[in-house]
Residue frames as a rotation matrix with the C-alpha (Angstrom) as fourth column:
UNK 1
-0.944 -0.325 0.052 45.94
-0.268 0.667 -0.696 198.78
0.192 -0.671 -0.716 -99.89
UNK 2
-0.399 0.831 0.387 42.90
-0.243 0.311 -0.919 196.37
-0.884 -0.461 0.078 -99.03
UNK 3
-0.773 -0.007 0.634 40.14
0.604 0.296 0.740 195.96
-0.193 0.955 -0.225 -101.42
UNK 4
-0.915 0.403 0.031 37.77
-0.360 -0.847 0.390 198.01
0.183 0.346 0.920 -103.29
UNK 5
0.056 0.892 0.449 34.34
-0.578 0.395 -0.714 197.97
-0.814 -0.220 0.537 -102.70
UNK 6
0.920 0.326 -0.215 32.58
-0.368 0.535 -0.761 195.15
-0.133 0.779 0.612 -105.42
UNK 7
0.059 -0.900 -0.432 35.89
-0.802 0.215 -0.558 193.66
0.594 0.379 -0.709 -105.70
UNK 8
0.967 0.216 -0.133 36.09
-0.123 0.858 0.498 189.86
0.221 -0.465 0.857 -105.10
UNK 9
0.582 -0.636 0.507 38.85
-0.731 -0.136 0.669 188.74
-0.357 -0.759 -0.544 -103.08
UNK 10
0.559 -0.354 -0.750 41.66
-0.435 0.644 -0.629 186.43
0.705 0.678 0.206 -104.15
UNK 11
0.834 0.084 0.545 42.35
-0.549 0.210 0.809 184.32
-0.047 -0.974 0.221 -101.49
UNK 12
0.474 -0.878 0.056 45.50
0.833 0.469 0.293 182.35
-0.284 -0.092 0.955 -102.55
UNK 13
0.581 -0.239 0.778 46.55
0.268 -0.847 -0.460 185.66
0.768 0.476 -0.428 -103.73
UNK 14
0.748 0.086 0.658 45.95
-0.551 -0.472 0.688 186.89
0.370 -0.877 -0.306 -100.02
UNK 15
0.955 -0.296 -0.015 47.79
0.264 0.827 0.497 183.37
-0.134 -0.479 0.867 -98.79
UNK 16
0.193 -0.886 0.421 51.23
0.847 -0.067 -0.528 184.00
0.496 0.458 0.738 -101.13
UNK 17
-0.100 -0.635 0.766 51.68
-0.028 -0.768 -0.640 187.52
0.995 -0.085 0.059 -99.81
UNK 18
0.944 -0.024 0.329 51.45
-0.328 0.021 0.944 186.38
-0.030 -0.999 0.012 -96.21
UNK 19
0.926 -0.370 0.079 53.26
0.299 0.843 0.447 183.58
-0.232 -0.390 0.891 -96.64
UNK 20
0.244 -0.726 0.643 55.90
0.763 -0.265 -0.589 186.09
0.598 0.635 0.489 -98.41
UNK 21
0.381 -0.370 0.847 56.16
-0.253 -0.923 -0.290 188.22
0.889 -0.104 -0.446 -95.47
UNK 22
0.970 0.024 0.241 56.43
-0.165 0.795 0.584 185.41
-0.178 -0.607 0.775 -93.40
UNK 23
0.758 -0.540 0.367 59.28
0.595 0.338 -0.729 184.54
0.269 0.771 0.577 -95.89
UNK 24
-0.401 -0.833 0.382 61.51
0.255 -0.502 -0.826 187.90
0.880 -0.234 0.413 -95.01
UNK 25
0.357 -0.344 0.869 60.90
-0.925 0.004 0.381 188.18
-0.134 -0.939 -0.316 -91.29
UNK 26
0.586 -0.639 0.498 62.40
0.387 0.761 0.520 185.01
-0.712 -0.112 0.694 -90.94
UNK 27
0.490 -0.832 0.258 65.09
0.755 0.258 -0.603 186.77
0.435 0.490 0.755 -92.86
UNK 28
-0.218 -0.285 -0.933 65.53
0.698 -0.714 0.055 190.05
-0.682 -0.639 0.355 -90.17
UNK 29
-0.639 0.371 0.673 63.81
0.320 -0.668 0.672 192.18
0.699 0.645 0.308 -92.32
UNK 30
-0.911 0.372 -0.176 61.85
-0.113 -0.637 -0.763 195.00
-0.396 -0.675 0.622 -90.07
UNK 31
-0.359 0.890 0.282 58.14
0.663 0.455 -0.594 195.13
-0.657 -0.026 -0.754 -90.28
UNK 32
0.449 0.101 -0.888 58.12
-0.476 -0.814 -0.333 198.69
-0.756 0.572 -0.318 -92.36
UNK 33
-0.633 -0.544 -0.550 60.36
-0.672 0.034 0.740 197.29
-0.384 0.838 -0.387 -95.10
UNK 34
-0.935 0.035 0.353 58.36
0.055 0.997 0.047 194.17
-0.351 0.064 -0.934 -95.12
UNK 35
-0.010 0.988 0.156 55.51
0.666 0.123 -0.735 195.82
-0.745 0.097 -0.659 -95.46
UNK 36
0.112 0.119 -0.987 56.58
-0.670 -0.724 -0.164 198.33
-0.734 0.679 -0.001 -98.42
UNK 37
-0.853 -0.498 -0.155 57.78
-0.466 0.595 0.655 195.08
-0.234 0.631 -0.740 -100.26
UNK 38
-0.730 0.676 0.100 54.40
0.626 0.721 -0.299 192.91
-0.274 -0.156 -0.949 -99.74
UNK 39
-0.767 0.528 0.364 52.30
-0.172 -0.716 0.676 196.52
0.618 0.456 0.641 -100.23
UNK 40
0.112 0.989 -0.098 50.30
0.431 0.040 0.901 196.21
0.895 -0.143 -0.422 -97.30
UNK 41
0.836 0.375 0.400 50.04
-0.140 -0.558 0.818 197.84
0.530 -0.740 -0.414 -93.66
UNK 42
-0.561 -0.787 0.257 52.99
-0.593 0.165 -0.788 197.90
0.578 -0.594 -0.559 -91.12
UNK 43
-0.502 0.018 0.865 50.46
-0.746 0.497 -0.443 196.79
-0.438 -0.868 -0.235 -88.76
UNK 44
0.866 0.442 -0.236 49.39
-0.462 0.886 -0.034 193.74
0.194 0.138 0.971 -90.80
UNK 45
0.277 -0.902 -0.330 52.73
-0.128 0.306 -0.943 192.97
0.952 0.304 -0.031 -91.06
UNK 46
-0.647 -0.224 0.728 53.13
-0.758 0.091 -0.646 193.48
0.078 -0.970 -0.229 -86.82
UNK 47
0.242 0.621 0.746 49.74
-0.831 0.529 -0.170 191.00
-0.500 -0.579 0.644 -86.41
UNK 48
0.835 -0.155 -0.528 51.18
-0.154 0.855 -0.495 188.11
0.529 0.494 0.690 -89.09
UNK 49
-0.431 -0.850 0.303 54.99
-0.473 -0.073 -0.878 188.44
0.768 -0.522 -0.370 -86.79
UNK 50
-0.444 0.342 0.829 52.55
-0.812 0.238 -0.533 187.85
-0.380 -0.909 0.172 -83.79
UNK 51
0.666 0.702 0.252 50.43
-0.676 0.711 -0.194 185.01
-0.315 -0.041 0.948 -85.42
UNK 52
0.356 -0.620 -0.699 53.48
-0.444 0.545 -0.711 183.93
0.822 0.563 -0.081 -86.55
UNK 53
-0.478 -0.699 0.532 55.13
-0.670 -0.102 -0.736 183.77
0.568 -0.708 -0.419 -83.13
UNK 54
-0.196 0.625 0.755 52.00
-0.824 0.312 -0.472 182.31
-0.531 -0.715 0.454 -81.21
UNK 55
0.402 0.531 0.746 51.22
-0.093 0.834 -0.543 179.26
-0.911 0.149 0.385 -84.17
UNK 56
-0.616 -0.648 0.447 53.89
0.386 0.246 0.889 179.40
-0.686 0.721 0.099 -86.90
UNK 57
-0.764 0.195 -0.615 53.07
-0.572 -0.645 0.506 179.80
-0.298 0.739 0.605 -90.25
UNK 58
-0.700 0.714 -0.011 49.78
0.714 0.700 0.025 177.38
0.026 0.010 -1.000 -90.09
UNK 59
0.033 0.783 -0.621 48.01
0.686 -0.470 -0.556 180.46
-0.727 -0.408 -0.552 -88.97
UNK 60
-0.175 0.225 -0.958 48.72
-0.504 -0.857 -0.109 182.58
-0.846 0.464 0.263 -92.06
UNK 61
-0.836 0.160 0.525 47.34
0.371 0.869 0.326 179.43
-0.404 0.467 -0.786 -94.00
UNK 62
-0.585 0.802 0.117 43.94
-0.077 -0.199 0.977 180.61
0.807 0.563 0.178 -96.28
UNK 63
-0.811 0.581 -0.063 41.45
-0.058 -0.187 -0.981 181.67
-0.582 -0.792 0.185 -93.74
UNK 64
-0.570 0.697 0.435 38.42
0.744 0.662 -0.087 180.39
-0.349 0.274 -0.896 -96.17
UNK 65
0.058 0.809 0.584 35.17
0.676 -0.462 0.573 182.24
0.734 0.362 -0.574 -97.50
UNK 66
-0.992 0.029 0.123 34.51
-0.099 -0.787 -0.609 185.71
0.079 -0.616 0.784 -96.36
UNK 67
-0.206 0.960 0.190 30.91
-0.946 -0.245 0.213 186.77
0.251 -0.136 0.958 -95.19
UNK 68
-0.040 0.775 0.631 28.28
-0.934 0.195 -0.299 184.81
-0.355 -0.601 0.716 -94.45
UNK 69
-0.869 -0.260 0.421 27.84
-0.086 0.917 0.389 181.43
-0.487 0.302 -0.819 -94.97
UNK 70
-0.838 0.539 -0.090 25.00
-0.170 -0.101 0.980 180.55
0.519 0.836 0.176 -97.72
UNK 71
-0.382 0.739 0.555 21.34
-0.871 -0.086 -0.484 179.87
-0.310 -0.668 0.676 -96.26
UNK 72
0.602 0.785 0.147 20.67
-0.581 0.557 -0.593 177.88
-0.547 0.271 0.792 -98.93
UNK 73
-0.075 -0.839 0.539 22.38
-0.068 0.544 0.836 174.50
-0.995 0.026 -0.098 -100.13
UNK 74
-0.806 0.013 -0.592 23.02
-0.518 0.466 0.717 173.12
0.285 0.885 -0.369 -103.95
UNK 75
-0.765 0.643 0.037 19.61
0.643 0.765 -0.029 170.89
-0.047 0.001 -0.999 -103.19
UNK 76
0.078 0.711 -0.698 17.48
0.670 -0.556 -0.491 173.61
-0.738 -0.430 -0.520 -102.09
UNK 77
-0.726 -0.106 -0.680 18.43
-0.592 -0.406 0.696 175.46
-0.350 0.908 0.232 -105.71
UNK 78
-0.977 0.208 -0.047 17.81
0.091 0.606 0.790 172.41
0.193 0.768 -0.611 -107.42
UNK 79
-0.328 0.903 -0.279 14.26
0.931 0.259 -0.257 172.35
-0.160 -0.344 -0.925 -105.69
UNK 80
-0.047 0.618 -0.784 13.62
0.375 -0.717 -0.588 175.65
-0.926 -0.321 -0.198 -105.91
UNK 81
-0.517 0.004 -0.856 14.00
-0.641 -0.664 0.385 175.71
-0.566 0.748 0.346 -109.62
UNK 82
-0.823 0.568 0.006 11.72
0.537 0.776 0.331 172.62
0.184 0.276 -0.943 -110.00
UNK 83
-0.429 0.817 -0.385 9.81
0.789 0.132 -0.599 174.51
-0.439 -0.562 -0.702 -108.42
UNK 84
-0.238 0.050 -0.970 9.80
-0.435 -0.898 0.060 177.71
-0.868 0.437 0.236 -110.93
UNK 85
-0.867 -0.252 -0.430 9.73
-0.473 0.144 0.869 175.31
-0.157 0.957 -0.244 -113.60
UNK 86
-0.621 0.784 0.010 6.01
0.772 0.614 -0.166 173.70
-0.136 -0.095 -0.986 -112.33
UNK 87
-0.539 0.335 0.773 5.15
0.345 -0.749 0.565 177.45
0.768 0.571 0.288 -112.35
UNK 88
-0.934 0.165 0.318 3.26
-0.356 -0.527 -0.772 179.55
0.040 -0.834 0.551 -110.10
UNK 89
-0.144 0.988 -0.054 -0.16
-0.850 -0.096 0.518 177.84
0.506 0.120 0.854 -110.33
UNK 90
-0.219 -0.102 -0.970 1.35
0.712 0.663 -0.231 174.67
0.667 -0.741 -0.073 -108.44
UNK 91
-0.976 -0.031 -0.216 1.39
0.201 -0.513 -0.835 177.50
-0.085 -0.858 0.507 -105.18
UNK 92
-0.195 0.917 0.350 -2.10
0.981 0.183 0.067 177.99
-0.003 0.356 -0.935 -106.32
UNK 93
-0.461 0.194 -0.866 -1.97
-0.201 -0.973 -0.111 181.81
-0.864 0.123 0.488 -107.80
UNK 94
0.277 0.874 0.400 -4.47
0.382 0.282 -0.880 182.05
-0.882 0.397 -0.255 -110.77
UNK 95
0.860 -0.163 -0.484 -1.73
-0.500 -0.074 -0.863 183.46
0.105 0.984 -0.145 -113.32
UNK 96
0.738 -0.671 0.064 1.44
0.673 0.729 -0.121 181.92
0.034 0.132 0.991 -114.71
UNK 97
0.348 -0.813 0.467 3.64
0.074 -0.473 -0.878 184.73
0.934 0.340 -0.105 -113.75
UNK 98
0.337 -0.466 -0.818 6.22
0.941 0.141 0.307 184.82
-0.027 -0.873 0.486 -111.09
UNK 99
0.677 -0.144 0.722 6.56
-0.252 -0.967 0.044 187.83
0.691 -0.212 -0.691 -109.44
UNK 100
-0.257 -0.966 0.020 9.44
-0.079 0.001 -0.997 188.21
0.963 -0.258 -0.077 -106.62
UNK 101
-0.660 0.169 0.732 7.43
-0.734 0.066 -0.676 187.80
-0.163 -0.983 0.080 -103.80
UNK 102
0.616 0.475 -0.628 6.04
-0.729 0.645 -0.228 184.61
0.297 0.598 0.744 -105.79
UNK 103
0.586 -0.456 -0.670 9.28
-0.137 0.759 -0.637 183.53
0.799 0.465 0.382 -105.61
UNK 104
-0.682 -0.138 0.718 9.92
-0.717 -0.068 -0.694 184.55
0.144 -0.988 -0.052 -101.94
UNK 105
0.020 0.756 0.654 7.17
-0.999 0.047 -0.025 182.33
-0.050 -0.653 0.756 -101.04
UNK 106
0.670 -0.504 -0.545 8.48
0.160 0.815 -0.557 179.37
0.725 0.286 0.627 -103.18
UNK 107
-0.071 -0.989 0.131 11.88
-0.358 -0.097 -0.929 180.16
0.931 -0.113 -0.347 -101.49
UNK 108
-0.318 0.164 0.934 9.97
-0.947 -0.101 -0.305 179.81
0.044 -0.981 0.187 -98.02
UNK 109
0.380 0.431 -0.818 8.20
-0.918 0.287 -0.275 177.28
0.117 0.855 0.505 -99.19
UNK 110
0.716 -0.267 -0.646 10.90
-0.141 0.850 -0.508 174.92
0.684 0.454 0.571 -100.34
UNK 111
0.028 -0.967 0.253 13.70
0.037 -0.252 -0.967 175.95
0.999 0.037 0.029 -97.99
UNK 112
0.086 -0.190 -0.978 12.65
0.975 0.216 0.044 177.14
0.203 -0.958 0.204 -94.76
UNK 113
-0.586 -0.559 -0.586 14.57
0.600 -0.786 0.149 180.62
-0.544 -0.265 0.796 -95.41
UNK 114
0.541 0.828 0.148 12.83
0.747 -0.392 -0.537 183.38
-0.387 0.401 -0.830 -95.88
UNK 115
-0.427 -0.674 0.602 14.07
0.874 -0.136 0.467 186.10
-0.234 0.726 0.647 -98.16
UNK 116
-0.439 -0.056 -0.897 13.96
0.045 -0.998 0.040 189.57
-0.898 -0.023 0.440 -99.16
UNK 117
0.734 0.475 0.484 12.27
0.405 0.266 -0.875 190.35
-0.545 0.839 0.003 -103.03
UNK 118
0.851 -0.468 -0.237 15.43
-0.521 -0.809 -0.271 191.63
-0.064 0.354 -0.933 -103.79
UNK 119
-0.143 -0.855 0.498 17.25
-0.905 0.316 0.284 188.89
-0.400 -0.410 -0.820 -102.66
UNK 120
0.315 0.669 0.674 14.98
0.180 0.655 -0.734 186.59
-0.932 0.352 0.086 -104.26
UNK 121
0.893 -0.235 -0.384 16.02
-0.449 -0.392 -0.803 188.46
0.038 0.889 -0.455 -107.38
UNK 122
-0.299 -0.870 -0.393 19.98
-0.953 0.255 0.161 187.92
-0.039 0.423 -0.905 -106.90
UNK 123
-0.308 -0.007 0.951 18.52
0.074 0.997 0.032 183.64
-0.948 0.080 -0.307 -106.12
UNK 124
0.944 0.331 0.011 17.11
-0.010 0.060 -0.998 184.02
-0.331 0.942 0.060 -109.81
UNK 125
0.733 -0.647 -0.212 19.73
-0.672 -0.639 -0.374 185.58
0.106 0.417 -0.903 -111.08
UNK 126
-0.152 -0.773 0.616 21.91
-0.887 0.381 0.260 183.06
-0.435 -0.507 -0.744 -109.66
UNK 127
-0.653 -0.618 0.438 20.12
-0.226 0.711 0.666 180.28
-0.723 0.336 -0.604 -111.50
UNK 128
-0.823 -0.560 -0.094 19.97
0.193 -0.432 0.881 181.95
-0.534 0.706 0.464 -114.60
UNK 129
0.284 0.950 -0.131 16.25
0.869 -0.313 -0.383 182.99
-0.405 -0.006 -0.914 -114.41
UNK 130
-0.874 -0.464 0.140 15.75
0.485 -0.832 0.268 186.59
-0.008 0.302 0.953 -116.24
UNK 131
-0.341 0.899 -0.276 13.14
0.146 -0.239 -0.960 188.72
-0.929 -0.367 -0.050 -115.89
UNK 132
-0.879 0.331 0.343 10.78
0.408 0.150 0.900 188.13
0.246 0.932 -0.267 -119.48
UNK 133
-0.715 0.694 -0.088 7.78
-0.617 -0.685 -0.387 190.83
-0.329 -0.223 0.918 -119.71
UNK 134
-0.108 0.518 0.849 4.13
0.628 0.697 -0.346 188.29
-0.771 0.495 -0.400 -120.77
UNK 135
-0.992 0.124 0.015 3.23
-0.055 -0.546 0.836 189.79
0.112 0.828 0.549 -124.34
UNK 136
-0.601 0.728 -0.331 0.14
-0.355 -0.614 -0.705 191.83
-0.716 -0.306 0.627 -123.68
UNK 137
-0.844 0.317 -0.433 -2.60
-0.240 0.499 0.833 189.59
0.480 0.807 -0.345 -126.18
UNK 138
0.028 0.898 0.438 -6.01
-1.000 0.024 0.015 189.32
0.003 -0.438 0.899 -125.89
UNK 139
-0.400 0.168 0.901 -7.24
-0.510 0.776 -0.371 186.11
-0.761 -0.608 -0.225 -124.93
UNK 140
0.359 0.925 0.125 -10.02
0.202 0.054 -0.978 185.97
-0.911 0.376 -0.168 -127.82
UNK 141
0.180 -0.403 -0.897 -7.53
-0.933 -0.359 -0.026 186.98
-0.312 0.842 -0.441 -130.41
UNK 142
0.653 0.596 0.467 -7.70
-0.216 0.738 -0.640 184.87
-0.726 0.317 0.610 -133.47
UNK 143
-0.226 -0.972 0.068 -4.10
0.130 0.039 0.991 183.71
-0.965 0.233 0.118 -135.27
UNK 144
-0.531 -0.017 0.847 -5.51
0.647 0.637 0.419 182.46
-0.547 0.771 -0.327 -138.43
UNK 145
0.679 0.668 0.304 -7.69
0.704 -0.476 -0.527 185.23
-0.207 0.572 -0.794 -139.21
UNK 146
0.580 -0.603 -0.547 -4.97
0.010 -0.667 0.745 187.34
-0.814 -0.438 -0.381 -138.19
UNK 147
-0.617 -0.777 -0.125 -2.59
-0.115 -0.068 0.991 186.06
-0.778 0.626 -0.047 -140.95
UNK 148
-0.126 0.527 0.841 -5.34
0.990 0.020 0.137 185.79
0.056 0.850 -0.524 -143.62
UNK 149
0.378 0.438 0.816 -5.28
0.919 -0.072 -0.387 189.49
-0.111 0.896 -0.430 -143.36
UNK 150
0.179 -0.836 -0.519 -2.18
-0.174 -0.546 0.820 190.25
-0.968 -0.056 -0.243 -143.56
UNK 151
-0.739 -0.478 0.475 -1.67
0.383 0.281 0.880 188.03
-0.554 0.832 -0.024 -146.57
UNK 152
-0.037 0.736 0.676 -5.40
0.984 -0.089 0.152 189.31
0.172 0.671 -0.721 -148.54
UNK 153
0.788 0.480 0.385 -6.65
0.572 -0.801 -0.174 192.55
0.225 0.358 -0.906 -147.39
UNK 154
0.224 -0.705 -0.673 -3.25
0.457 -0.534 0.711 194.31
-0.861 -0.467 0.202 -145.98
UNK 155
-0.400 -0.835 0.378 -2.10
0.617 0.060 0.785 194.53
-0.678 0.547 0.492 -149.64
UNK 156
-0.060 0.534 0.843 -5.09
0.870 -0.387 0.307 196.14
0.490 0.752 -0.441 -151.03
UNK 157
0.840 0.372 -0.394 -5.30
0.535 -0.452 0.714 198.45
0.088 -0.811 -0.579 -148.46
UNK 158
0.159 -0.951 -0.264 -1.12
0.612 -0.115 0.783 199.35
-0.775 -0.286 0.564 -148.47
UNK 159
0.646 0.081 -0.759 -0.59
-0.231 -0.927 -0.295 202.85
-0.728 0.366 -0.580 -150.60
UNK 160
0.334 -0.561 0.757 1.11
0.916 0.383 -0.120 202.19
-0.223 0.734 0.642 -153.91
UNK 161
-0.769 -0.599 -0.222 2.90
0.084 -0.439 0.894 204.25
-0.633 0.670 0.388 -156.37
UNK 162
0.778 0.627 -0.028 0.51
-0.236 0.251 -0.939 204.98
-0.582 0.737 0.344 -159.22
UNK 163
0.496 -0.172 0.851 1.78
0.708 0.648 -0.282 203.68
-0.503 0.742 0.443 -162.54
UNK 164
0.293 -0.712 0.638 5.14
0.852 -0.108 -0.513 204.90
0.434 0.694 0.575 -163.66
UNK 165
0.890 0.257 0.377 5.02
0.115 -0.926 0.360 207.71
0.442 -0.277 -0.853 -161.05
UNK 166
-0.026 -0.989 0.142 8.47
-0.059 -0.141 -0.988 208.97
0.998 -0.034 -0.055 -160.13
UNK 167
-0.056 -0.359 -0.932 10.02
0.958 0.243 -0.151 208.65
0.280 -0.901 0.330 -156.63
UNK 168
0.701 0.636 -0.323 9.38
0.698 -0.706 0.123 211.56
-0.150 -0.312 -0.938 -154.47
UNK 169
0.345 -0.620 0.705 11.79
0.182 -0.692 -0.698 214.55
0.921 0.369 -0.125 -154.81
UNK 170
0.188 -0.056 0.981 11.62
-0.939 -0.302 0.163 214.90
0.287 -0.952 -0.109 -150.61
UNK 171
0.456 0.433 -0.777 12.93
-0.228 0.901 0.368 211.73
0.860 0.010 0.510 -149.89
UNK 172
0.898 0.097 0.429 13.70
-0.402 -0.214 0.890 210.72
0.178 -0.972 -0.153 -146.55
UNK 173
0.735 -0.671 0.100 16.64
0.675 0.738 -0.002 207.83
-0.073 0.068 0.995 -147.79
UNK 174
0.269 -0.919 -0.289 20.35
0.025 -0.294 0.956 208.83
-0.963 -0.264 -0.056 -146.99
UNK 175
0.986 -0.167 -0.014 22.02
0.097 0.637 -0.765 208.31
0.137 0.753 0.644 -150.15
């Protein structure tokens, strides 16, 4: 009975098995039977009889979103990922990485609302940001030399076989 924790609620679910116990008290069904049939508390089953009694069945009508209402609208996304996408050097930080209390400050920022760095995480997360590590490269590192010598001196350098020399006897390969 109820729901598990981390378990999202199905609200027309919820609606149908009101409106089904709704359904057999208004046939003289007792509140225990009704409630072994519907699988849910006697006393829900006593407070839906009473909300029945006091506003009909309007009142066991979808009772909307649980929790909290959002802080932040569908604009205030959109802006705050314009604003991830200009990068952190628009806020005037001196690298190009966003850190979570980067993105708390954007969030303040753009919004108003101010935000946990954890919560900041689930607002990534939410529009479909991932956390990507920078690849650790010097600044001063040179590409082109880089692949000239891989492609020239790697190979002279890379241990051969001598000529015609058998494979080892200790080899490491599965067979």
């Amino acid at each position: 009975m109820g729901n598990p924790a981390g378990v999202k609620r199905d609200f027309k679910a919820l609606e149908r098995r009101r409106l089904q116990a709704a359904r057999l008290l208004s046939q003289g069904l007792g509140e225990a039977e009704v409630a072994r049939r519907v699988g849910v508390h006697r006393q829900s089953v006593n407070r839906w009889r009473r909300q029945l009694a006091e506003s009909g069945s309007a009142a066991l009508r979808r009772a909307g979103r649980a929790g909290r209402k959002p802080q932040l609208q569908a604009s205030d996304l959109h802006r705050i990922e314009a604003g991830l996408k200009r990068g952190p050097e628009a806020l005037g930080y001196a690298t190009s990485l966003w850190t979570t209390r980067r993105v708390v400050e954007l969030i303040e920022q753009v919004s108003g609302v101010r935000y946990t760095t954890v919560h900041a995480w689930r607002i990534l997360r939410q529009l479909r940001w991932s956390c990507q590590r920078p690849v650790g490269r010097a600044l001063e590192r040179d590409e082109a030399a880089i692949r000239r010598w891989k492609k020239e001196r790697w190979p002279q350098l890379k241990k051969k076989p001598a000529n015609g020399a058998k494979p080892s006897s200790l080899s490491t390969k599965a067979d």
